[in-house]
C-alpha positions as CSV (number, residue, x, y, z in Angstrom):
1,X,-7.6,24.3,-35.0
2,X,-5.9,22.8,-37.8
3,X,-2.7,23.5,-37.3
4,X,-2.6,22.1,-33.6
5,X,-3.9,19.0,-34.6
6,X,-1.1,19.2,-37.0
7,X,1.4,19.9,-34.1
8,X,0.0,17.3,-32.1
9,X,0.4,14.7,-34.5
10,X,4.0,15.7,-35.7
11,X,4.6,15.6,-31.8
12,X,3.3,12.3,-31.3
13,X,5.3,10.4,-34.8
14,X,8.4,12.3,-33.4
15,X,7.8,11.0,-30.0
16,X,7.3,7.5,-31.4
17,X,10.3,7.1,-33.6
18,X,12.8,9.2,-31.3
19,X,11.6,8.3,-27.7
20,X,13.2,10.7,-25.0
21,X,13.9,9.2,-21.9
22,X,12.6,12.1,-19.8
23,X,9.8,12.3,-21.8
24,X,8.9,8.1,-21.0
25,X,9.6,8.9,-17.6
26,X,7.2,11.2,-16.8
27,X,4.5,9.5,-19.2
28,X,4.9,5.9,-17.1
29,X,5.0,7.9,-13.9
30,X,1.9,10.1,-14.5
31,X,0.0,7.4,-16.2
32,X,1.3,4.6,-12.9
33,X,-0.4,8.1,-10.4
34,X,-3.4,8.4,-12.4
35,X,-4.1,4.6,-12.2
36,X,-3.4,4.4,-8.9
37,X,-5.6,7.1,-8.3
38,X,-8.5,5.5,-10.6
39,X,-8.3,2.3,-8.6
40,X,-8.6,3.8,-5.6
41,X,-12.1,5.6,-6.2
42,X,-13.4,2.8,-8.5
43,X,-12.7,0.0,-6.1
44,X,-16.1,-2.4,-5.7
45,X,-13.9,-4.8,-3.7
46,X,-14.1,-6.1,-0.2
47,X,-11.9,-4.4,2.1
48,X,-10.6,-4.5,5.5
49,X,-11.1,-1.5,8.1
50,X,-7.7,-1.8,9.2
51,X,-8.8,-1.1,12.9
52,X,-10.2,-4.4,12.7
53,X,-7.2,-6.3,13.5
54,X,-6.5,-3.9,16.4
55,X,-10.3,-4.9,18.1
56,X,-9.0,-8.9,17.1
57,X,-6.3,-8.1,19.4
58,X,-8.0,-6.3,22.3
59,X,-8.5,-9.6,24.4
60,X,-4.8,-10.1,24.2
61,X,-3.3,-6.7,24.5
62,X,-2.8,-7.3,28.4
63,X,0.2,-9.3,27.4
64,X,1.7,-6.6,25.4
65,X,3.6,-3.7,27.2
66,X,2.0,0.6,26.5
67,X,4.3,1.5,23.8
68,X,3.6,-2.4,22.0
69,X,-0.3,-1.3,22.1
70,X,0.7,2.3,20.8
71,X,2.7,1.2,18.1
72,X,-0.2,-1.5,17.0
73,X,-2.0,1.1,17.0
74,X,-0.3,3.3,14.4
75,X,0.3,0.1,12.6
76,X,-3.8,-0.7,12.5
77,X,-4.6,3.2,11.4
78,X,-4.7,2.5,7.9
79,X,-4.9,-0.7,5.4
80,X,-1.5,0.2,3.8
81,X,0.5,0.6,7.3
82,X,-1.0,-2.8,7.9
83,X,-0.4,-4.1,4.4
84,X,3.4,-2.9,5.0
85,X,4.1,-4.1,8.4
86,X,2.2,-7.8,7.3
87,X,4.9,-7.7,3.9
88,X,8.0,-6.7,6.2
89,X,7.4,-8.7,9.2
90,X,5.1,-11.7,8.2
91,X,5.8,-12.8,5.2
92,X,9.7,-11.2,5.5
93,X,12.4,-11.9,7.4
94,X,12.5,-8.9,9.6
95,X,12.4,-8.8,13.2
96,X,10.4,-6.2,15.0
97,X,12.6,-4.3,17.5
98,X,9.6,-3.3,19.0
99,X,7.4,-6.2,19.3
100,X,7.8,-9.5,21.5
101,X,8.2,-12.6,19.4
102,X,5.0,-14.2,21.0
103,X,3.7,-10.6,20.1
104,X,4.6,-10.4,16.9
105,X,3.7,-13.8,15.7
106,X,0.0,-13.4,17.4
107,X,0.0,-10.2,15.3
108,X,1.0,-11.8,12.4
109,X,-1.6,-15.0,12.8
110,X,-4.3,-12.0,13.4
111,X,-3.3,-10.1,9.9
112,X,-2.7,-13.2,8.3
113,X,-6.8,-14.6,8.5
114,X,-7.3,-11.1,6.0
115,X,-4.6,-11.1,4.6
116,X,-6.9,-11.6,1.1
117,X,-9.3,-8.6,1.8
118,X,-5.5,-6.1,2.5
């Protein structure tokens, strides 16, 4: 027992005072998962059920054409395809190849009244 606490410890001055680069790379990626993944289960927040946008937009899906309402639909199946498509087409510069502009925009507005609970 003694001697791995010794190991560990000459590990962890070597480590310090002679970083490896692959070493720092796979401490900041496993320490950014298990964050991520900590957040995830211990968020008290308010959140958005992403298929709330899509029932926002049910009175005014007759002006959109089948494969518009199918791809809002993938779009509203979860908060981070909706968080995506808000930071690429909203707030961004991009222009849907799928959506109308009228479309688009009245998706945007929609998204854009949660945008603080995304």
């Amino acid at each position: 027992m003694k001697n791995l606490l010794i190991l560990i410890v000459a590990t962890a001055v070597f480590l310090h005072f002679y970083p490896q680069p692959e070493v720092t790379k796979f401490y900041n990626e496993a320490k950014e998962s298990l964050l991520d993944g900590f957040s995830e289960f211990s968020d008290t927040s308010v959140r958005l059920k992403a298929d709330k946008i899509f029932s926002d937009l049910k009175p005014q899906l007759s002006s959109f054409s089948a494969d518009e309402v199918n791809v809002l639909k993938e779009i509203t199946s979860s908060r981070v395809k909706v968080n995506s498509f808000y930071q690429d087409y909203c707030i961004g510069t991009k222009r849907s190849a799928i959506f109308h502009p009228t479309n688009q925009a009245t998706i945007c507005k929609t998204i854009s009244k949660y945008e603080n609970m995304l």
